[in-house]
C-alpha positions as CSV (number, residue, x, y, z in Angstrom):
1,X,0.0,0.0,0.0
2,X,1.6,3.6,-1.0
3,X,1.5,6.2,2.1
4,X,0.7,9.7,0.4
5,X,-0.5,10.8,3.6
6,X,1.0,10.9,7.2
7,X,0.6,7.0,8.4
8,X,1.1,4.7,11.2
9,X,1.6,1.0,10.8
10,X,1.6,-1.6,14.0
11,X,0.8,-5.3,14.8
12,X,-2.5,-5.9,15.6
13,X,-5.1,-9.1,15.7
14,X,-3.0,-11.1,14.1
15,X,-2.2,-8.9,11.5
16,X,-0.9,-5.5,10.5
17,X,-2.3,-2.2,11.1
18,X,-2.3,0.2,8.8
19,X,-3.8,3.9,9.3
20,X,-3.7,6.6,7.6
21,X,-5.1,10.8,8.0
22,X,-6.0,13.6,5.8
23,X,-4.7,16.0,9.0
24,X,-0.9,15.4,9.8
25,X,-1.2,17.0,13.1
26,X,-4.2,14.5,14.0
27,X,-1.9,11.5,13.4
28,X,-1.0,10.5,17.2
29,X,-4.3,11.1,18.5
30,X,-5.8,8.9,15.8
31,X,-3.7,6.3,16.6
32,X,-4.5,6.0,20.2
33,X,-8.5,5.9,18.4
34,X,-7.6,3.0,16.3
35,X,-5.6,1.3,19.7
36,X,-8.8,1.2,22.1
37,X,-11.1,0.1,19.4
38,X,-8.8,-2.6,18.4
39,X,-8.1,-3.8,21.9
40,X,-12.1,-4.2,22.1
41,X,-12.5,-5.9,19.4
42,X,-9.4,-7.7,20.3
43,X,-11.3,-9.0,23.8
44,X,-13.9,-9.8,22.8
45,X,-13.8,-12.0,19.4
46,X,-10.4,-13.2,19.1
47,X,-10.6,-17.0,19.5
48,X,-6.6,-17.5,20.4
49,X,-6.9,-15.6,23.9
50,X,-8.1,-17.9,26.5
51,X,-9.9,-14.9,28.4
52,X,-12.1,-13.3,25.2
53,X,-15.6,-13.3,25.2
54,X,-15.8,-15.5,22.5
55,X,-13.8,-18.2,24.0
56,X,-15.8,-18.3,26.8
57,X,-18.8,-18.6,24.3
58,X,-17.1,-21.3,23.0
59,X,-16.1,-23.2,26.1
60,X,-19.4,-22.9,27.2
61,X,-21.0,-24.5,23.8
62,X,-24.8,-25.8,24.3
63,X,-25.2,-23.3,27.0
64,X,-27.0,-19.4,26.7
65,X,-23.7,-16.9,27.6
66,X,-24.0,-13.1,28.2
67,X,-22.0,-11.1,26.1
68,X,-21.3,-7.3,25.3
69,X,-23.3,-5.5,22.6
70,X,-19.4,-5.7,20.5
71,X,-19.7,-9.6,20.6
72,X,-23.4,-9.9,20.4
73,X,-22.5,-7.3,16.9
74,X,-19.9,-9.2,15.6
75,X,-22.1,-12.3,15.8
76,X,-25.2,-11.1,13.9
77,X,-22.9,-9.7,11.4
78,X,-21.7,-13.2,10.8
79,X,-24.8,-14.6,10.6
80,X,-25.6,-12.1,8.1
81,X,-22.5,-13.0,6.3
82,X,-23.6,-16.6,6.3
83,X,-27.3,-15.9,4.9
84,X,-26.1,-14.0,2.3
85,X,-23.7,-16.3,0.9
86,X,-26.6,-19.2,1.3
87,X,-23.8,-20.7,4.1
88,X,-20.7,-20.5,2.9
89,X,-19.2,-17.7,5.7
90,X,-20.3,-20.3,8.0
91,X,-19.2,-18.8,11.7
92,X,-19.4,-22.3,13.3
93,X,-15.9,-23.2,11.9
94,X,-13.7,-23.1,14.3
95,X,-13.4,-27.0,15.1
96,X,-12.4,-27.5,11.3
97,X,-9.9,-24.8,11.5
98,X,-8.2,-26.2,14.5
99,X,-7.9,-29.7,13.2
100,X,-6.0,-28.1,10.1
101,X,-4.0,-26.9,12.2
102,X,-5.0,-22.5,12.4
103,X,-5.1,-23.5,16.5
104,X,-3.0,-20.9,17.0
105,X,-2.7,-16.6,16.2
106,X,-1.1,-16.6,12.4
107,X,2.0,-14.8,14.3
108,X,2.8,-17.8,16.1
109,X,2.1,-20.4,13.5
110,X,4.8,-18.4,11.3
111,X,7.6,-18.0,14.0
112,X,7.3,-22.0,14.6
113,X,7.8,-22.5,10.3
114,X,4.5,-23.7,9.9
115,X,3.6,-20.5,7.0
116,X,4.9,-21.5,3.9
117,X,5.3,-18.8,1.4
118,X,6.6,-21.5,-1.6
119,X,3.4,-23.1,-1.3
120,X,1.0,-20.1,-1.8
121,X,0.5,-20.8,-5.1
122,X,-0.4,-24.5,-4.8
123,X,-4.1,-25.7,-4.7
124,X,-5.0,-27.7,-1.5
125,X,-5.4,-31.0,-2.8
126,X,-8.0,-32.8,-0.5
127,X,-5.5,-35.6,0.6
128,X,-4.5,-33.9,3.9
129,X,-5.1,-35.1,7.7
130,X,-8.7,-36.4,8.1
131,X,-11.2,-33.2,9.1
132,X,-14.6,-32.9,10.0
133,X,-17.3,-35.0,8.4
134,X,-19.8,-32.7,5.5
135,X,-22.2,-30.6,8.1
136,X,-24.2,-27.7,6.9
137,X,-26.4,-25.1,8.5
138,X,-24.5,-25.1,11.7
139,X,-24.5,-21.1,11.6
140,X,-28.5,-21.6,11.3
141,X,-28.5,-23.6,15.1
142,X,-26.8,-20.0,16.9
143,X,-29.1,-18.1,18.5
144,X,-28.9,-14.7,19.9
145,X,-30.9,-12.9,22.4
146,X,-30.9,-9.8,22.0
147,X,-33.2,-8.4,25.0
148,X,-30.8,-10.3,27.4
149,X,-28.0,-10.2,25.3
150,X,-27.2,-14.1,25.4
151,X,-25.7,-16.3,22.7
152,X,-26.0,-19.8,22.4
153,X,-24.2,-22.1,20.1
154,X,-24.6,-25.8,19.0
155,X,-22.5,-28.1,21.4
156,X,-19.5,-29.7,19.8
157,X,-19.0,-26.6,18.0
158,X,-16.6,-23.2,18.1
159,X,-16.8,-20.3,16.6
160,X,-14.2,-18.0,14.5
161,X,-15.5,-15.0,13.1
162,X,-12.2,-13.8,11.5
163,X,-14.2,-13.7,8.2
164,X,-16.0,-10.8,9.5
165,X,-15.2,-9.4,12.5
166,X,-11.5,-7.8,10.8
167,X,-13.6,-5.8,8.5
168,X,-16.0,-4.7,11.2
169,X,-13.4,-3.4,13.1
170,X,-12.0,-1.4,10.7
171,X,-14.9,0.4,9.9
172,X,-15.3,1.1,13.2
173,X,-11.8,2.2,13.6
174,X,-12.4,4.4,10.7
175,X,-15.5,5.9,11.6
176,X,-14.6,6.7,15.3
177,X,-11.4,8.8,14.2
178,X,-13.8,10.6,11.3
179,X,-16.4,11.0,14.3
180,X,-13.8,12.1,16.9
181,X,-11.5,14.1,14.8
182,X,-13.2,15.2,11.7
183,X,-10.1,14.2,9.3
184,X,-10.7,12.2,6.5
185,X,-9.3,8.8,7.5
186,X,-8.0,5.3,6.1
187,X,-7.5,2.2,7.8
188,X,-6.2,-0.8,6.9
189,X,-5.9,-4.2,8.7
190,X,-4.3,-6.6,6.4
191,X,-6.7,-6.9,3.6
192,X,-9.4,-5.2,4.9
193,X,-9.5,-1.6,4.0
194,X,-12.4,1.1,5.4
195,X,-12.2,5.0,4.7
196,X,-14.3,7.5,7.0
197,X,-14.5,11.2,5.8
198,X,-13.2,13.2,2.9
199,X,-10.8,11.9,1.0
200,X,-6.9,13.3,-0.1
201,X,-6.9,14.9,-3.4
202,X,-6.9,11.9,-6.3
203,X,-8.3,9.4,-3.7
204,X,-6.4,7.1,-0.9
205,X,-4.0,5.1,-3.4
206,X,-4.1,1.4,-2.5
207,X,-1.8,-1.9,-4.0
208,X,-4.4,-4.6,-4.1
209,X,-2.6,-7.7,-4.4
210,X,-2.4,-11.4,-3.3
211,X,-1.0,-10.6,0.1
212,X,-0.6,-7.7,1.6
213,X,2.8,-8.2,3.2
214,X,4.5,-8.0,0.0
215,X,4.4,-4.1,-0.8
216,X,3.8,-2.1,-3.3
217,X,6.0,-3.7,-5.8
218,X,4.3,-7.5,-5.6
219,X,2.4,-8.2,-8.4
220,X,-1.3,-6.9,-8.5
221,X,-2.9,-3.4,-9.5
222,X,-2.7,0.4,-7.7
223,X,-5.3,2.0,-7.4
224,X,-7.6,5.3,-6.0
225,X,-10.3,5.2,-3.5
226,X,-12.4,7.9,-2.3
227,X,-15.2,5.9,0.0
228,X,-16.5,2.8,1.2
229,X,-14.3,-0.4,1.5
230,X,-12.2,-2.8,-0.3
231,X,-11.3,-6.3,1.1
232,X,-9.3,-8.7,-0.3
233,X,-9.8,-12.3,0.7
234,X,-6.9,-14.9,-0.6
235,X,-5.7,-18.6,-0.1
236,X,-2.2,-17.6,-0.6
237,X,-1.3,-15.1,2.6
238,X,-2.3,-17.4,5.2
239,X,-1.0,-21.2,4.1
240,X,1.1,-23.6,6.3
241,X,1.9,-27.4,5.9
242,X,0.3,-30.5,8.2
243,X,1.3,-33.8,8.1
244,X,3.2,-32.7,4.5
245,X,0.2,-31.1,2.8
246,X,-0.6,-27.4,2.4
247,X,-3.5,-26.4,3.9
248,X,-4.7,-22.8,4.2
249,X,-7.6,-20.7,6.4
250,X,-10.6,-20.7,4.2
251,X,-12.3,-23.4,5.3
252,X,-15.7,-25.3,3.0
253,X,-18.0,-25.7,5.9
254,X,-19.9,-28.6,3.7
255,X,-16.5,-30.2,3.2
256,X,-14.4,-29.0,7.2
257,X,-11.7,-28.8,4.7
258,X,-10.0,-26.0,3.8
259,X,-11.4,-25.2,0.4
260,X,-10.7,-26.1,-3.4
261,X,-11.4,-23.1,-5.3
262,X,-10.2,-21.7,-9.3
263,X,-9.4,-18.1,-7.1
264,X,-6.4,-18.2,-5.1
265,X,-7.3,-14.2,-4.7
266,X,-10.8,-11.8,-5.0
267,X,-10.8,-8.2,-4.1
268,X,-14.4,-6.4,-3.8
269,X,-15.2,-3.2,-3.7
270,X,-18.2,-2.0,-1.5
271,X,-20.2,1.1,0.6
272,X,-17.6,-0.3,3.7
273,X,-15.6,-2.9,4.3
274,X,-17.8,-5.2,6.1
275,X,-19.8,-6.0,2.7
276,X,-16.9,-6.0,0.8
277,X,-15.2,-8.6,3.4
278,X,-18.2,-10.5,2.9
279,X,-18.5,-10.8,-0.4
280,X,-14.6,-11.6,-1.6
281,X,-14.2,-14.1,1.2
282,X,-17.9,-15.7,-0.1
283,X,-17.0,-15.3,-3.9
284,X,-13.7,-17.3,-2.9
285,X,-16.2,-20.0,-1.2
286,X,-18.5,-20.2,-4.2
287,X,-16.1,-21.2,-6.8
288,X,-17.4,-21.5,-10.6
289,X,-20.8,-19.2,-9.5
290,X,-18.3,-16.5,-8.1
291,X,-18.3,-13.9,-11.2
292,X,-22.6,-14.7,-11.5
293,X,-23.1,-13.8,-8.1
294,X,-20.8,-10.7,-7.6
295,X,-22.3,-9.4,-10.5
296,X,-25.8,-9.9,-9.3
297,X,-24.8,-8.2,-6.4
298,X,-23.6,-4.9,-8.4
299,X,-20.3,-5.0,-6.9
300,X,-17.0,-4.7,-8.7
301,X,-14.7,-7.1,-8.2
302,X,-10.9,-8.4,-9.7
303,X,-10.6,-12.6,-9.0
304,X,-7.2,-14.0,-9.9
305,X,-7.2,-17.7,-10.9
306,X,-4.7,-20.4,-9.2
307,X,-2.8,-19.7,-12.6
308,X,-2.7,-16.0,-12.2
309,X,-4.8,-14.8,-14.7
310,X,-7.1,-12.0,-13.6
311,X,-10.6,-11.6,-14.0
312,X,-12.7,-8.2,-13.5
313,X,-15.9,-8.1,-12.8
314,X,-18.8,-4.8,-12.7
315,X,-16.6,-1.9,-12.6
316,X,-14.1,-2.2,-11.3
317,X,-11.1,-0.3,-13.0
318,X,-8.0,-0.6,-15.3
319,X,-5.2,0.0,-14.1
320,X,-4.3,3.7,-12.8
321,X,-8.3,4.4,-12.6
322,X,-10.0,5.5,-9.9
323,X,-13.0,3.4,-7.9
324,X,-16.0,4.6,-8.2
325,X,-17.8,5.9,-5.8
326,X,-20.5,2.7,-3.9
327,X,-23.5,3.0,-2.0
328,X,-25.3,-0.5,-2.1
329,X,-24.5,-3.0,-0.2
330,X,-24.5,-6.9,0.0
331,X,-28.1,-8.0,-0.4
């Protein structure tokens, strides 16, 4: 991602933090925004600390839990995700996860060599360590309360919401600096990208790309945003081997396997990142209906194929062009 603006960048929730403000001088202060909202969302839906709210959900599987207004958010946003993609963001996929082996925050699994960069081109192949039998609808057996604010999932089942909840917290990150500060803000948390308030002058200039660790000078397209949200969802940045076979995070809930798609990468442009996060991660998930569906859904979109070659969808732009402006949303 190119920094035309004054920026920050800093670990966070597994991944990188990335924020940057039309004002200079409202920089710091922004920053310290970004921090406590992060640290909230942190708390409550990270499913690698043992004392988040969703782990206790978790533990407690089978059994009603309280929970904050955050979690009980970040869980009807899922569900969302999941009935708009007919069940493939299925929230209720966290056993599956952890037997291919995502037990652990990404940081982790890379400083003990389990991320394998030379692999992020390779297709899983199906053959790896035995997973969880075909289940579907398991996302339709949660149920939220909202009077009491309760949450109750299927026993013998976790949650990870990491499909969703990224994306939800950078729009609120966004939209509490633009609300606190009144600068036109961007922020960024790996691939999930949310903007809040008036743009710079040309637009916020993004690298969208397979993985966003790589820079600005990896393969992929640069391009200028001036609202809304952009998420890219790929089976490349997040891969690691188990008992020899690559295996990466997007996990099939009707297979518990991670999943065997023609995309290794889509990017989708939408009113905020949430939609957008939702529809590249489910476009990944559906496969050979992917281009159908985004373009039903009015969204523009670039897909890259296992191969490489790249596919653009609605209107999204050629290269040097800038996004237009979106206000619909994922229906």
């Amino acid at each position: 991602m190119s920094a035309r603006t004054t920026a920050a960048r800093w670990p966070a929730l597994g991944t990188t933090a990335e924020l940057r403000v039309g004002d200079p001088p409202a920089l710091d202060a922004a920053v310290s925004v970004v921090e406590r909202e992060l640290a909230r969302f942190d708390a409550a839906c990270s499913r690698f600390r043992d004392d988040s709210e969703l782990s206790r959900v978790n533990a407690r599987a089978g059994r009603p839990v309280d929970v904050s207004p955050l979690l009980l958010d970040a869980l009807e946003l899922a569900l969302r995700g999941a009935r708009l993609t007919e069940g493939a963001l299925d929230p209720t996929i966290g056993v599956p996860l952890e037997q291919a082996g995502y037990d652990r925050d990404w940081r982790l699994i890379a400083e003990a060599g389990g991320g394998q960069q030379a692999d992020s081109a390779a297709a899983t192949d199906g053959t790896g360590p035995r997973l969880l039998a075909r289940r579907r609808g398991g996302w339709e057996q949660v149920e939220l309360d909202h009077s009491r604010r309760r949450v109750r999932i299927p026993a013998g089942t976790k949650l990870d919401l990491g499909a969703t909840a990224k994306a939800l917290a950078a729009d609120r990150a966004a939209a509490s600096v633009h609300s606190r500060l009144g600068c036109g803000v961007l922020v960024a948390l790996g691939g999930d990208i949310a903007t809040a308030g008036p743009p710079p002058p040309g637009g916020w200039i993004v690298h969208v790309t397979d993985d966003h660790r790589d820079g600005p000078h990896a393969p992929g397209q640069r391009l200028a945003i001036t609202s809304g949200g952009l998420a890219t969802s790929s089976t490349t940045s997040r891969r690691w081997r188990r008992d020899g076979r690559s295996m990466h995070h997007i996990i099939d809930p009707s297979t518990g396997r991670p999943a065997q798609t023609r995309w290794r990468t889509v990017s989708v442009a939408a009113a905020d990142c949430t939609d957008a996060n939702i529809a590249s991660t489910g476009a990944l998930l559906r496969d050979r209906q992917s281009q159908f569906w985004l373009c039903s859904l009015g969204l523009p979109a670039r897909l890259v194929t296992i191969e490489g070659r790249v596919v653009k969808v609605g209107a999204w732009p050629a290269h040097g062009e800038r996004l237009a402006e979106l206000e619909g949303a994922v229906r």
